[in-house]
C-alpha positions as a Markdown table, in Angstrom:
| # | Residue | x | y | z |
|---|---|---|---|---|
| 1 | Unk | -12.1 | -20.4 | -1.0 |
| 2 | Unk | -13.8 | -22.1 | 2.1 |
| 3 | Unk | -12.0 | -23.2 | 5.0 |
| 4 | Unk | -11.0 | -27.1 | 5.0 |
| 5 | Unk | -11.9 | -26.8 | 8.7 |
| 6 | Unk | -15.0 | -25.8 | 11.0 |
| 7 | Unk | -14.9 | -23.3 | 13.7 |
| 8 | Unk | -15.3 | -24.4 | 17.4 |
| 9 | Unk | -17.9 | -23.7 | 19.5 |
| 10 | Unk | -16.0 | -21.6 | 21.6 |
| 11 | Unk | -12.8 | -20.3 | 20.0 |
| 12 | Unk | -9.8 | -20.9 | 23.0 |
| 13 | Unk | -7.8 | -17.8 | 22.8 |
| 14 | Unk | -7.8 | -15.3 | 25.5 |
| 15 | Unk | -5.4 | -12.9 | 25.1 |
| 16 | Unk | -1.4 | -12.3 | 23.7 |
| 17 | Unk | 0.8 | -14.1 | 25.7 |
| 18 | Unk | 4.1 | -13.0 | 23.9 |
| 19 | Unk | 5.0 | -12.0 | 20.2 |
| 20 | Unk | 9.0 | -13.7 | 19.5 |
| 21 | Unk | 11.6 | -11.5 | 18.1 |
| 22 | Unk | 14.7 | -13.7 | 16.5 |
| 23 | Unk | 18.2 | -12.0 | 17.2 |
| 24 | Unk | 21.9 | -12.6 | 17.6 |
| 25 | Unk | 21.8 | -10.7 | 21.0 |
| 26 | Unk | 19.5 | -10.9 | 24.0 |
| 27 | Unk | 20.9 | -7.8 | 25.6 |
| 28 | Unk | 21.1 | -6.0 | 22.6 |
| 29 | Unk | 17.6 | -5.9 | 21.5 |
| 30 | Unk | 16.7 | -5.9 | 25.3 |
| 31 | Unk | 18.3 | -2.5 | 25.8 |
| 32 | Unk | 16.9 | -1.2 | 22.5 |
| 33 | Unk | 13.2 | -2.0 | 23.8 |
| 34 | Unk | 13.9 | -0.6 | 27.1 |
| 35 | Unk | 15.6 | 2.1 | 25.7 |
| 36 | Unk | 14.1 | 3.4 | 22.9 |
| 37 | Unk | 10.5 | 1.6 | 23.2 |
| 38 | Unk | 9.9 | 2.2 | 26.9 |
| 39 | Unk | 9.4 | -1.3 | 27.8 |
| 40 | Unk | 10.7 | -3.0 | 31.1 |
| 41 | Unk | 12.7 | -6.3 | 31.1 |
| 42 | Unk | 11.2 | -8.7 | 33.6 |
| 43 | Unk | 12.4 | -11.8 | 33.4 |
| 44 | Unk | 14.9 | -13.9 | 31.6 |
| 45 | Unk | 15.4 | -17.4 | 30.1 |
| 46 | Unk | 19.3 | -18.3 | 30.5 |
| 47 | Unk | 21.2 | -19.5 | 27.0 |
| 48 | Unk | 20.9 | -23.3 | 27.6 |
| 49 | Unk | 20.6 | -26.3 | 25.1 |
| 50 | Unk | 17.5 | -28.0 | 24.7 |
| 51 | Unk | 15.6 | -30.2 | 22.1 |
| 52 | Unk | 14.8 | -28.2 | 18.9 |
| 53 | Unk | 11.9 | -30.6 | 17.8 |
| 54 | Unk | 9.7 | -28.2 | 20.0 |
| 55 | Unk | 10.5 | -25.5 | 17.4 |
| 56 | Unk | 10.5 | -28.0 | 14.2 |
| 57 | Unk | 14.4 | -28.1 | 13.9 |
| 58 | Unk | 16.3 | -31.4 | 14.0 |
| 59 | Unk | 18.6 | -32.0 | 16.9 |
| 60 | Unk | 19.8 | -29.7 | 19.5 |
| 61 | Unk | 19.6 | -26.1 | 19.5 |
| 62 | Unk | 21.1 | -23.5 | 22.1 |
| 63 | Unk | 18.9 | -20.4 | 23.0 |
| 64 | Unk | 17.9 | -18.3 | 25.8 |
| 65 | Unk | 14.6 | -15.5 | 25.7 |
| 66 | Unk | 14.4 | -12.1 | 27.8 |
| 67 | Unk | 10.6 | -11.1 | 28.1 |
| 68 | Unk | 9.9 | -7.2 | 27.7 |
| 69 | Unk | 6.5 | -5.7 | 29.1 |
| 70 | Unk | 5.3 | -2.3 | 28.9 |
| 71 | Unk | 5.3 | -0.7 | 32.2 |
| 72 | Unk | 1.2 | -2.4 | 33.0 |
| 73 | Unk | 3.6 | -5.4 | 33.7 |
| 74 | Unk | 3.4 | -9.1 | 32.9 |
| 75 | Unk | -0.6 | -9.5 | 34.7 |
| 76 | Unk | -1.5 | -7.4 | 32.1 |
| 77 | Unk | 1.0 | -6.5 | 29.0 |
| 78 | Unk | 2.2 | -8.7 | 26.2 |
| 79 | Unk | 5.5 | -9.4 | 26.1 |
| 80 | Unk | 8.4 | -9.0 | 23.2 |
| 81 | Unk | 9.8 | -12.9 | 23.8 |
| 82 | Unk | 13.6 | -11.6 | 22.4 |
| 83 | Unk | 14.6 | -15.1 | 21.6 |
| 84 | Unk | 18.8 | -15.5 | 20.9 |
| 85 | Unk | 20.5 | -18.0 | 18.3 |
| 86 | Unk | 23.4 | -19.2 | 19.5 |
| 87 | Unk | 23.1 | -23.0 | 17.5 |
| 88 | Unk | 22.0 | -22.8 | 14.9 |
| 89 | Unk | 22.6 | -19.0 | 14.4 |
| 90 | Unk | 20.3 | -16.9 | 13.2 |
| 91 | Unk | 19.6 | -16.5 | 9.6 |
| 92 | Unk | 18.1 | -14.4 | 7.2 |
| 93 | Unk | 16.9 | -11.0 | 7.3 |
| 94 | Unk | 13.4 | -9.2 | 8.7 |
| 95 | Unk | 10.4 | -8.4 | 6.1 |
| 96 | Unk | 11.1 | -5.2 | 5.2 |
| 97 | Unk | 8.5 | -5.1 | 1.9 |
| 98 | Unk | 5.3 | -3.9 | 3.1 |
| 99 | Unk | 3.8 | -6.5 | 0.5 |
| 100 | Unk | 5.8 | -9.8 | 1.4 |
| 101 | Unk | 3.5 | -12.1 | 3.2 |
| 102 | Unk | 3.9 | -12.6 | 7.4 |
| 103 | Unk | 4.5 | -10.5 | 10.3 |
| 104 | Unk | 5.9 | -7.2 | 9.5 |
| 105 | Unk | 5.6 | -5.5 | 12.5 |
| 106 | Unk | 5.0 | -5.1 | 16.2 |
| 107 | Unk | 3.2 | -1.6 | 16.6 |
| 108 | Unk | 3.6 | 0.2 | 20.2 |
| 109 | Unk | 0.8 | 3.5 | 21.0 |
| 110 | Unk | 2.9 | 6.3 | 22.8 |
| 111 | Unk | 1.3 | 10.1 | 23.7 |
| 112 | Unk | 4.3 | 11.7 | 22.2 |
| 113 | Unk | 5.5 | 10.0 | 18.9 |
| 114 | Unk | 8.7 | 12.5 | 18.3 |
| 115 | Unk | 10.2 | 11.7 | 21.7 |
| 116 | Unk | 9.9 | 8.1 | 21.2 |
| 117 | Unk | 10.9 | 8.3 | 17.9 |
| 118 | Unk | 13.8 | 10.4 | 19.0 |
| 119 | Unk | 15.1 | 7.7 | 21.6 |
| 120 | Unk | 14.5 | 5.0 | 18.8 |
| 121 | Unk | 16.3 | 6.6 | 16.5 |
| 122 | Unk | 19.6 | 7.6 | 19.3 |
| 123 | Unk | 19.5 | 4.0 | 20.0 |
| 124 | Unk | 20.0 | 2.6 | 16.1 |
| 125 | Unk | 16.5 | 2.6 | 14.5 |
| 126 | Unk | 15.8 | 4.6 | 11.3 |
| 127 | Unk | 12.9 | 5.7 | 10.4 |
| 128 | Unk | 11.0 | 3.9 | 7.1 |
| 129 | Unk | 7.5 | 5.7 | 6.7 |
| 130 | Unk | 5.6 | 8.0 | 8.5 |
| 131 | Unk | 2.0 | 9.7 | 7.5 |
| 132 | Unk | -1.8 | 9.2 | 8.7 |
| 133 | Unk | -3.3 | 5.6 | 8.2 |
| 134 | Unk | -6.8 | 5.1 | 7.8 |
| 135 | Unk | -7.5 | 4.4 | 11.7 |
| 136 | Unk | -4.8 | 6.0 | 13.6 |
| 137 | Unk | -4.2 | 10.0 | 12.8 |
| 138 | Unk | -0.4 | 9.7 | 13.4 |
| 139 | Unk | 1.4 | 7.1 | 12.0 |
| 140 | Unk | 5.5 | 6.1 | 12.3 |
| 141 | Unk | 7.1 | 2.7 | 11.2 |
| 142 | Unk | 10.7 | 2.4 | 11.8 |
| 143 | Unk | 13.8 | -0.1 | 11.1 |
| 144 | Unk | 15.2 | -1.5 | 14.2 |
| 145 | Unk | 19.1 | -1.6 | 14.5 |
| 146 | Unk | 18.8 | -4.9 | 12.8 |
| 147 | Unk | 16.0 | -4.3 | 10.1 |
| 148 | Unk | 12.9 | -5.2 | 12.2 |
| 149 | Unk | 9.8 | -2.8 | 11.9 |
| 150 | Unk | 8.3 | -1.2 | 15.0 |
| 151 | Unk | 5.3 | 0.8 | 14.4 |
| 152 | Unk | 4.3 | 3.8 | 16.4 |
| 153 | Unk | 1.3 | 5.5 | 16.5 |
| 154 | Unk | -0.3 | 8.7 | 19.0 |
| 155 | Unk | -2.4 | 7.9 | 21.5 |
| 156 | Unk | -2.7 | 10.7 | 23.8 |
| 157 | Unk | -4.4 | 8.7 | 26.3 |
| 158 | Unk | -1.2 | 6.9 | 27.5 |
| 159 | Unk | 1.1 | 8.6 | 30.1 |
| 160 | Unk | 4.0 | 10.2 | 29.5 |
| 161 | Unk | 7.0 | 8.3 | 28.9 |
| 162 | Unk | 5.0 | 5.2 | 28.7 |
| 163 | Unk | 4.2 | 3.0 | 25.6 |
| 164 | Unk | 1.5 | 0.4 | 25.5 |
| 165 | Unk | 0.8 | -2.7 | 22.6 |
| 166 | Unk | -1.1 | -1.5 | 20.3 |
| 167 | Unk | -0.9 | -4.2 | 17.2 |
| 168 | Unk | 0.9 | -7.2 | 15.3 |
| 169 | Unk | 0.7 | -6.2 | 11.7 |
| 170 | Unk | 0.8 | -9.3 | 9.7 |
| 171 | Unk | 0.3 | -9.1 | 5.8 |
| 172 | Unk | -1.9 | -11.9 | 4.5 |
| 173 | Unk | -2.4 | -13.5 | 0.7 |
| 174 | Unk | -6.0 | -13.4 | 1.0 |
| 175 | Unk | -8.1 | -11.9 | 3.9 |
| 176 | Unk | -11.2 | -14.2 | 2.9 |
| 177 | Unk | -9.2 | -17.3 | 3.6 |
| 178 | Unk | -7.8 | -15.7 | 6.7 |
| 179 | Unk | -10.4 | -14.6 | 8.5 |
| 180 | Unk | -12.2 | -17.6 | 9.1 |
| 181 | Unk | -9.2 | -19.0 | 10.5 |
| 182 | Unk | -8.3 | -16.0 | 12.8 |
| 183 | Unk | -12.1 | -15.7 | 14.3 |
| 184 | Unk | -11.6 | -19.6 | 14.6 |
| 185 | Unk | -9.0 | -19.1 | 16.9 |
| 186 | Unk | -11.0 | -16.5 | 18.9 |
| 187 | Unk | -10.3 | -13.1 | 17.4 |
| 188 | Unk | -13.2 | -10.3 | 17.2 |
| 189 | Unk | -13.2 | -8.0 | 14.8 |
| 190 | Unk | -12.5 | -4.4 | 15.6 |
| 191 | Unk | -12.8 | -2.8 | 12.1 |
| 192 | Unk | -12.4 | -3.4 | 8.4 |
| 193 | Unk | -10.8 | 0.0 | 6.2 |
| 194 | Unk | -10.1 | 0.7 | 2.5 |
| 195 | Unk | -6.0 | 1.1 | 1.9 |
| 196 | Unk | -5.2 | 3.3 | -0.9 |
| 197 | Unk | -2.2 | 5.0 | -0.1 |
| 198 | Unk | 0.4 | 2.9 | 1.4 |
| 199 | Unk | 2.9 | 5.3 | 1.9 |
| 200 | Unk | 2.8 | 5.1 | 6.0 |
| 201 | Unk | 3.7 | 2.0 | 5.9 |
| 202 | Unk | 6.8 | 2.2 | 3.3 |
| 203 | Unk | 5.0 | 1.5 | -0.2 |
| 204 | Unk | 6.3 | 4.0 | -2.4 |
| 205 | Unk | 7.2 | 4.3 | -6.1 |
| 206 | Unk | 4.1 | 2.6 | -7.6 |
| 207 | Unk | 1.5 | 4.4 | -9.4 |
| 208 | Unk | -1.7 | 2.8 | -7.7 |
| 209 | Unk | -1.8 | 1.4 | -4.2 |
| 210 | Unk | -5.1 | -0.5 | -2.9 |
| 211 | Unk | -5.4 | -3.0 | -0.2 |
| 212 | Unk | -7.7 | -4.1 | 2.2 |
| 213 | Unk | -7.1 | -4.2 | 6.4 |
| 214 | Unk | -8.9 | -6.2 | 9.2 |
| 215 | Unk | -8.2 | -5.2 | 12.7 |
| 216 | Unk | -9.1 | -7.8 | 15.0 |
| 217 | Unk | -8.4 | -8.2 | 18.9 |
| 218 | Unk | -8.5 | -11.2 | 21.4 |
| 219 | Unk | -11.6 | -10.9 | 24.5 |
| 220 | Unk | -9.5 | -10.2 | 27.5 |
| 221 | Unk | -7.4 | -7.6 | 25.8 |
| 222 | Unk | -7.0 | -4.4 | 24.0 |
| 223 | Unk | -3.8 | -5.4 | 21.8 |
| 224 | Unk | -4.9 | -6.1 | 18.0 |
| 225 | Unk | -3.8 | -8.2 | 15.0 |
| 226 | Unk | -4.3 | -6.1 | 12.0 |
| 227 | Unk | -4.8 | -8.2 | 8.9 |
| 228 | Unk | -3.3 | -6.2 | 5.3 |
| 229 | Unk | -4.3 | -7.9 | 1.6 |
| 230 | Unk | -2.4 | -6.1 | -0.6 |
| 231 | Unk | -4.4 | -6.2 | -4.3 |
| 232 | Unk | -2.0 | -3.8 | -6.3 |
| 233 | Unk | 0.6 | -4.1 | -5.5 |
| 234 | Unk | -0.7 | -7.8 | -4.8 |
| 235 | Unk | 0.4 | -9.4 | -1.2 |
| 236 | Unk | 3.6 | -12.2 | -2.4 |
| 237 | Unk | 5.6 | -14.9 | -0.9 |
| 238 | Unk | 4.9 | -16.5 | 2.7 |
| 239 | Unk | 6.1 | -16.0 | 5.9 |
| 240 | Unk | 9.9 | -17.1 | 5.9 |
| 241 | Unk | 10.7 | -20.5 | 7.9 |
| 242 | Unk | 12.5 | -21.9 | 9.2 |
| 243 | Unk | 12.1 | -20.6 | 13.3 |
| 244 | Unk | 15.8 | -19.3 | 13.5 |
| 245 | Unk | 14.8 | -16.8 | 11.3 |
| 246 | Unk | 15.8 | -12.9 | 11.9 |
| 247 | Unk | 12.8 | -10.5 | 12.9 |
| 248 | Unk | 9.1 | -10.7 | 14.2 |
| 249 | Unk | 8.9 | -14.9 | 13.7 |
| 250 | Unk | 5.5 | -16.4 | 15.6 |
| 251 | Unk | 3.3 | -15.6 | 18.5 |
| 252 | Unk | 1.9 | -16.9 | 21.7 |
| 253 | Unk | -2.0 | -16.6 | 22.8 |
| 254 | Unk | -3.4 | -17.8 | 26.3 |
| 255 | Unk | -5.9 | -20.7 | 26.5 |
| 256 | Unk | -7.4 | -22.7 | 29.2 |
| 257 | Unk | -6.2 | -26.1 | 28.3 |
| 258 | Unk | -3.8 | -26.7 | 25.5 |
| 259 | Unk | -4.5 | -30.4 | 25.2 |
| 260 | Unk | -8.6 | -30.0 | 25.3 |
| 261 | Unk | -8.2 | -27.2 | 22.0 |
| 262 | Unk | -5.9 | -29.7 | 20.3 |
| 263 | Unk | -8.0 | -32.4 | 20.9 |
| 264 | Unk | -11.1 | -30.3 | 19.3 |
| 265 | Unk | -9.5 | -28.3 | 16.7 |
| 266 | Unk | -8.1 | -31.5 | 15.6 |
| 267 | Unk | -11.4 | -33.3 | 15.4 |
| 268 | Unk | -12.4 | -29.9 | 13.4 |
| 269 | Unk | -9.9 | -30.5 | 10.6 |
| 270 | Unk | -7.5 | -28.2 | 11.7 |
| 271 | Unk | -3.8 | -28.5 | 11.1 |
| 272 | Unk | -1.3 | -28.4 | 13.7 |
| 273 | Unk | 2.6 | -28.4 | 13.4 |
| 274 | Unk | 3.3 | -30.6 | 16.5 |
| 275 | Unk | 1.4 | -32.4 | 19.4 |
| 276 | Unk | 1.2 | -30.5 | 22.6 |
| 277 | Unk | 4.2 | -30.2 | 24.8 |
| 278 | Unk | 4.9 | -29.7 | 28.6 |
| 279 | Unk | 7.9 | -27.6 | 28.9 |
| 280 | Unk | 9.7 | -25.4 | 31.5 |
| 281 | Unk | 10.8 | -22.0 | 31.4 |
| 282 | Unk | 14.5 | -22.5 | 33.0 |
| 283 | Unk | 15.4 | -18.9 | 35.1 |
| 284 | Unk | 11.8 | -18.0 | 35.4 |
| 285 | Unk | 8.9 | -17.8 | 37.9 |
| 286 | Unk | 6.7 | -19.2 | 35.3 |
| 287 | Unk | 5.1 | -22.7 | 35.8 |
| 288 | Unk | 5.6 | -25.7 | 33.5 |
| 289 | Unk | 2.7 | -25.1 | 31.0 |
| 290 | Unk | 1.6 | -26.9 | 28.1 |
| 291 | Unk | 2.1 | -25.5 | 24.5 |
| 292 | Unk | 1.6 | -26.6 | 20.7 |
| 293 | Unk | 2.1 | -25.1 | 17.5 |
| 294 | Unk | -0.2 | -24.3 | 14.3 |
| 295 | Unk | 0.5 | -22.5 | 11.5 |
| 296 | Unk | -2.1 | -19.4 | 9.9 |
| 297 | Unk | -3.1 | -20.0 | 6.0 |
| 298 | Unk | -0.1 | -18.2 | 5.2 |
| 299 | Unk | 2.5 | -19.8 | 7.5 |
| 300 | Unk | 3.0 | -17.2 | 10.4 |
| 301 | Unk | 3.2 | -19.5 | 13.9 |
| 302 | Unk | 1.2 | -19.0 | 16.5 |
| 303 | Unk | 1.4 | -21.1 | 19.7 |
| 304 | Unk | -1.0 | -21.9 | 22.5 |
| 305 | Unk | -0.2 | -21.5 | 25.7 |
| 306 | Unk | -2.2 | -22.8 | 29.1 |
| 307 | Unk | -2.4 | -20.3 | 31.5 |
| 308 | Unk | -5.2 | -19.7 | 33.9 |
| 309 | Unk | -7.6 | -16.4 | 33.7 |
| 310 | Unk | -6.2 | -15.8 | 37.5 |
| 311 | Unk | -2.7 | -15.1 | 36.3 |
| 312 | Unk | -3.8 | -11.6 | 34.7 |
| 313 | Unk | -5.9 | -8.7 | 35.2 |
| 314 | Unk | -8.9 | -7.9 | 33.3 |
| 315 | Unk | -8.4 | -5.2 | 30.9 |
| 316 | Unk | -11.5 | -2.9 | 29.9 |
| 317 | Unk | -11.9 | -3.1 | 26.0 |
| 318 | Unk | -11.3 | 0.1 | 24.1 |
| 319 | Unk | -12.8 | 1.7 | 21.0 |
């Protein structure tokens, strides 16, 4: 199927900004990341009410966000956005099916798997799959304490005691129809592999396993979205709405000027879920920024955010 839209001259995204994690407890999750993951709370957005139409729910909503970094910091890490439901609360439960379509998993590269899985697993996490992937030699998915997969793979590179983003895993309907949509944005791809055993990632008790997976990865950053089409078992569903929903839910990426790329995407026939936005980021040292919303072919939010080149350090691209 061919894209209803046409690719911009220069895709906008830069980099992750942050990848939102829905809960029922800020401080919770936050000491399960710091505690088990090895990432660093740095700064905190207070439960406060505020107008959910920014988020596509009716009405008033009352929330507050910690962000988690790995220990490069916020100039040059990601961030876990641990985003609490107070009203409405949360709902559902995380993607726990390897083959149900959205995000699945936030995946974390650590130089000794067994002691983080150790801490993980000391601070509520069980552990779903582990075996050798087609890219990465060591491979670990677990179960947060409530459902949500973290991935952890070896990476001897990284010091001890320290973890570093390595990868969203989203699972997609149709990597054909994604792509375009995802190089679009401003992804490069990294690598493309043949899946035929999907046991490292939980798929177990069918006869014949084969997929397809696209790792891609923004300019300014090593962090990668890897892309999964599932053909037997085939990839179902979509990812689950609405944005009160339990687990990995949508993801941030830095551009220049939020208002220009909706302007020009939108002149390009893509779809967006809501106008830009200026909003603050109440507790924080983080300036008023504009953001806007648009969906992937298969549903999973991603958000762009205006923040300037100067506010992060270059990170030297990896193989």
């Amino acid at each position: 199927m061919s894209p209803s839209f046409r690719p911009p001259a220069v895709p906008p995204a830069r980099r992750f900004l942050h990848i939102c994690y829905c809960c029922a407890s800020t401080d919770a999750a936050s000491d399960f990341f710091s505690q088990g993951v090895g990432l660093r709370e740095v700064m905190r957005n207070p439960i406060h009410p505020s107008d959910g139409s920014l988020l596509g729910i009716d009405g008033e909503i009352v929330s507050g966000a910690a962000f988690l970094y790995d220990r490069r910091g916020p100039r040059t890490s990601p961030s876990v956005e641990v985003q609490e439901w107070v009203q409405p609360g949360l709902i559902g439960r995380p993607l726990s099916d390897p083959t149900a379509v959205g995000m699945q998993a936030v995946g974390f590269a650590v130089a000794d798997p067994r002691t983080t899985i150790d801490a993980m697993v000391a601070h509520g996490a069980t552990v779903v799959a582990t075996g050798r992937s087609p890219w990465a030699t060591e491979w670990f998915t677990l179960a947060d304490p409530t459902g949500a997969l973290v991935d952890i793979v070896s990476d001897p590179s990284i010091p001890a005691g320290e973890s570093r983003f390595r990868h969203l895993r989203i699972t997609v309907t149709d990597l054909d129809v994604s792509l375009p949509w995802y190089h679009g944005m401003g992804f490069l791809n990294v690598d493309d592999h043949i899946i035929d055993d999907g046991s490292f990632l939980g798929l177990t008790g069918v006869t014949e396993v084969s997929g397809r997976a696209s790792r891609l990865r923004l300019p300014d950053e090593n962090c990668e979205v890897v892309l999964v089409q599932w053909s037997t078992p085939r990839s179902h569903g979509r990812h689950p709405v609405p944005a009160n929903q339990a687990g990995w839910y949508r993801t941030a990426v830095c551009v220049d000027d939020t208002r220009a790329s909706y302007d020009e995407f939108l002149q390009l026939g893509w779809t967006f879920e809501r106008e830009p936005r200026e909003v603050e980021l109440e507790g924080t040292k983080v300036p008023d920024m504009w953001i806007c919303f648009l969906n992937d072919p298969d549903g999973v939010p991603f958000e762009f955010v205006q923040r300037p080149r100067s506010a992060f350090r270059p990170e030297r691209p990896t193989s």
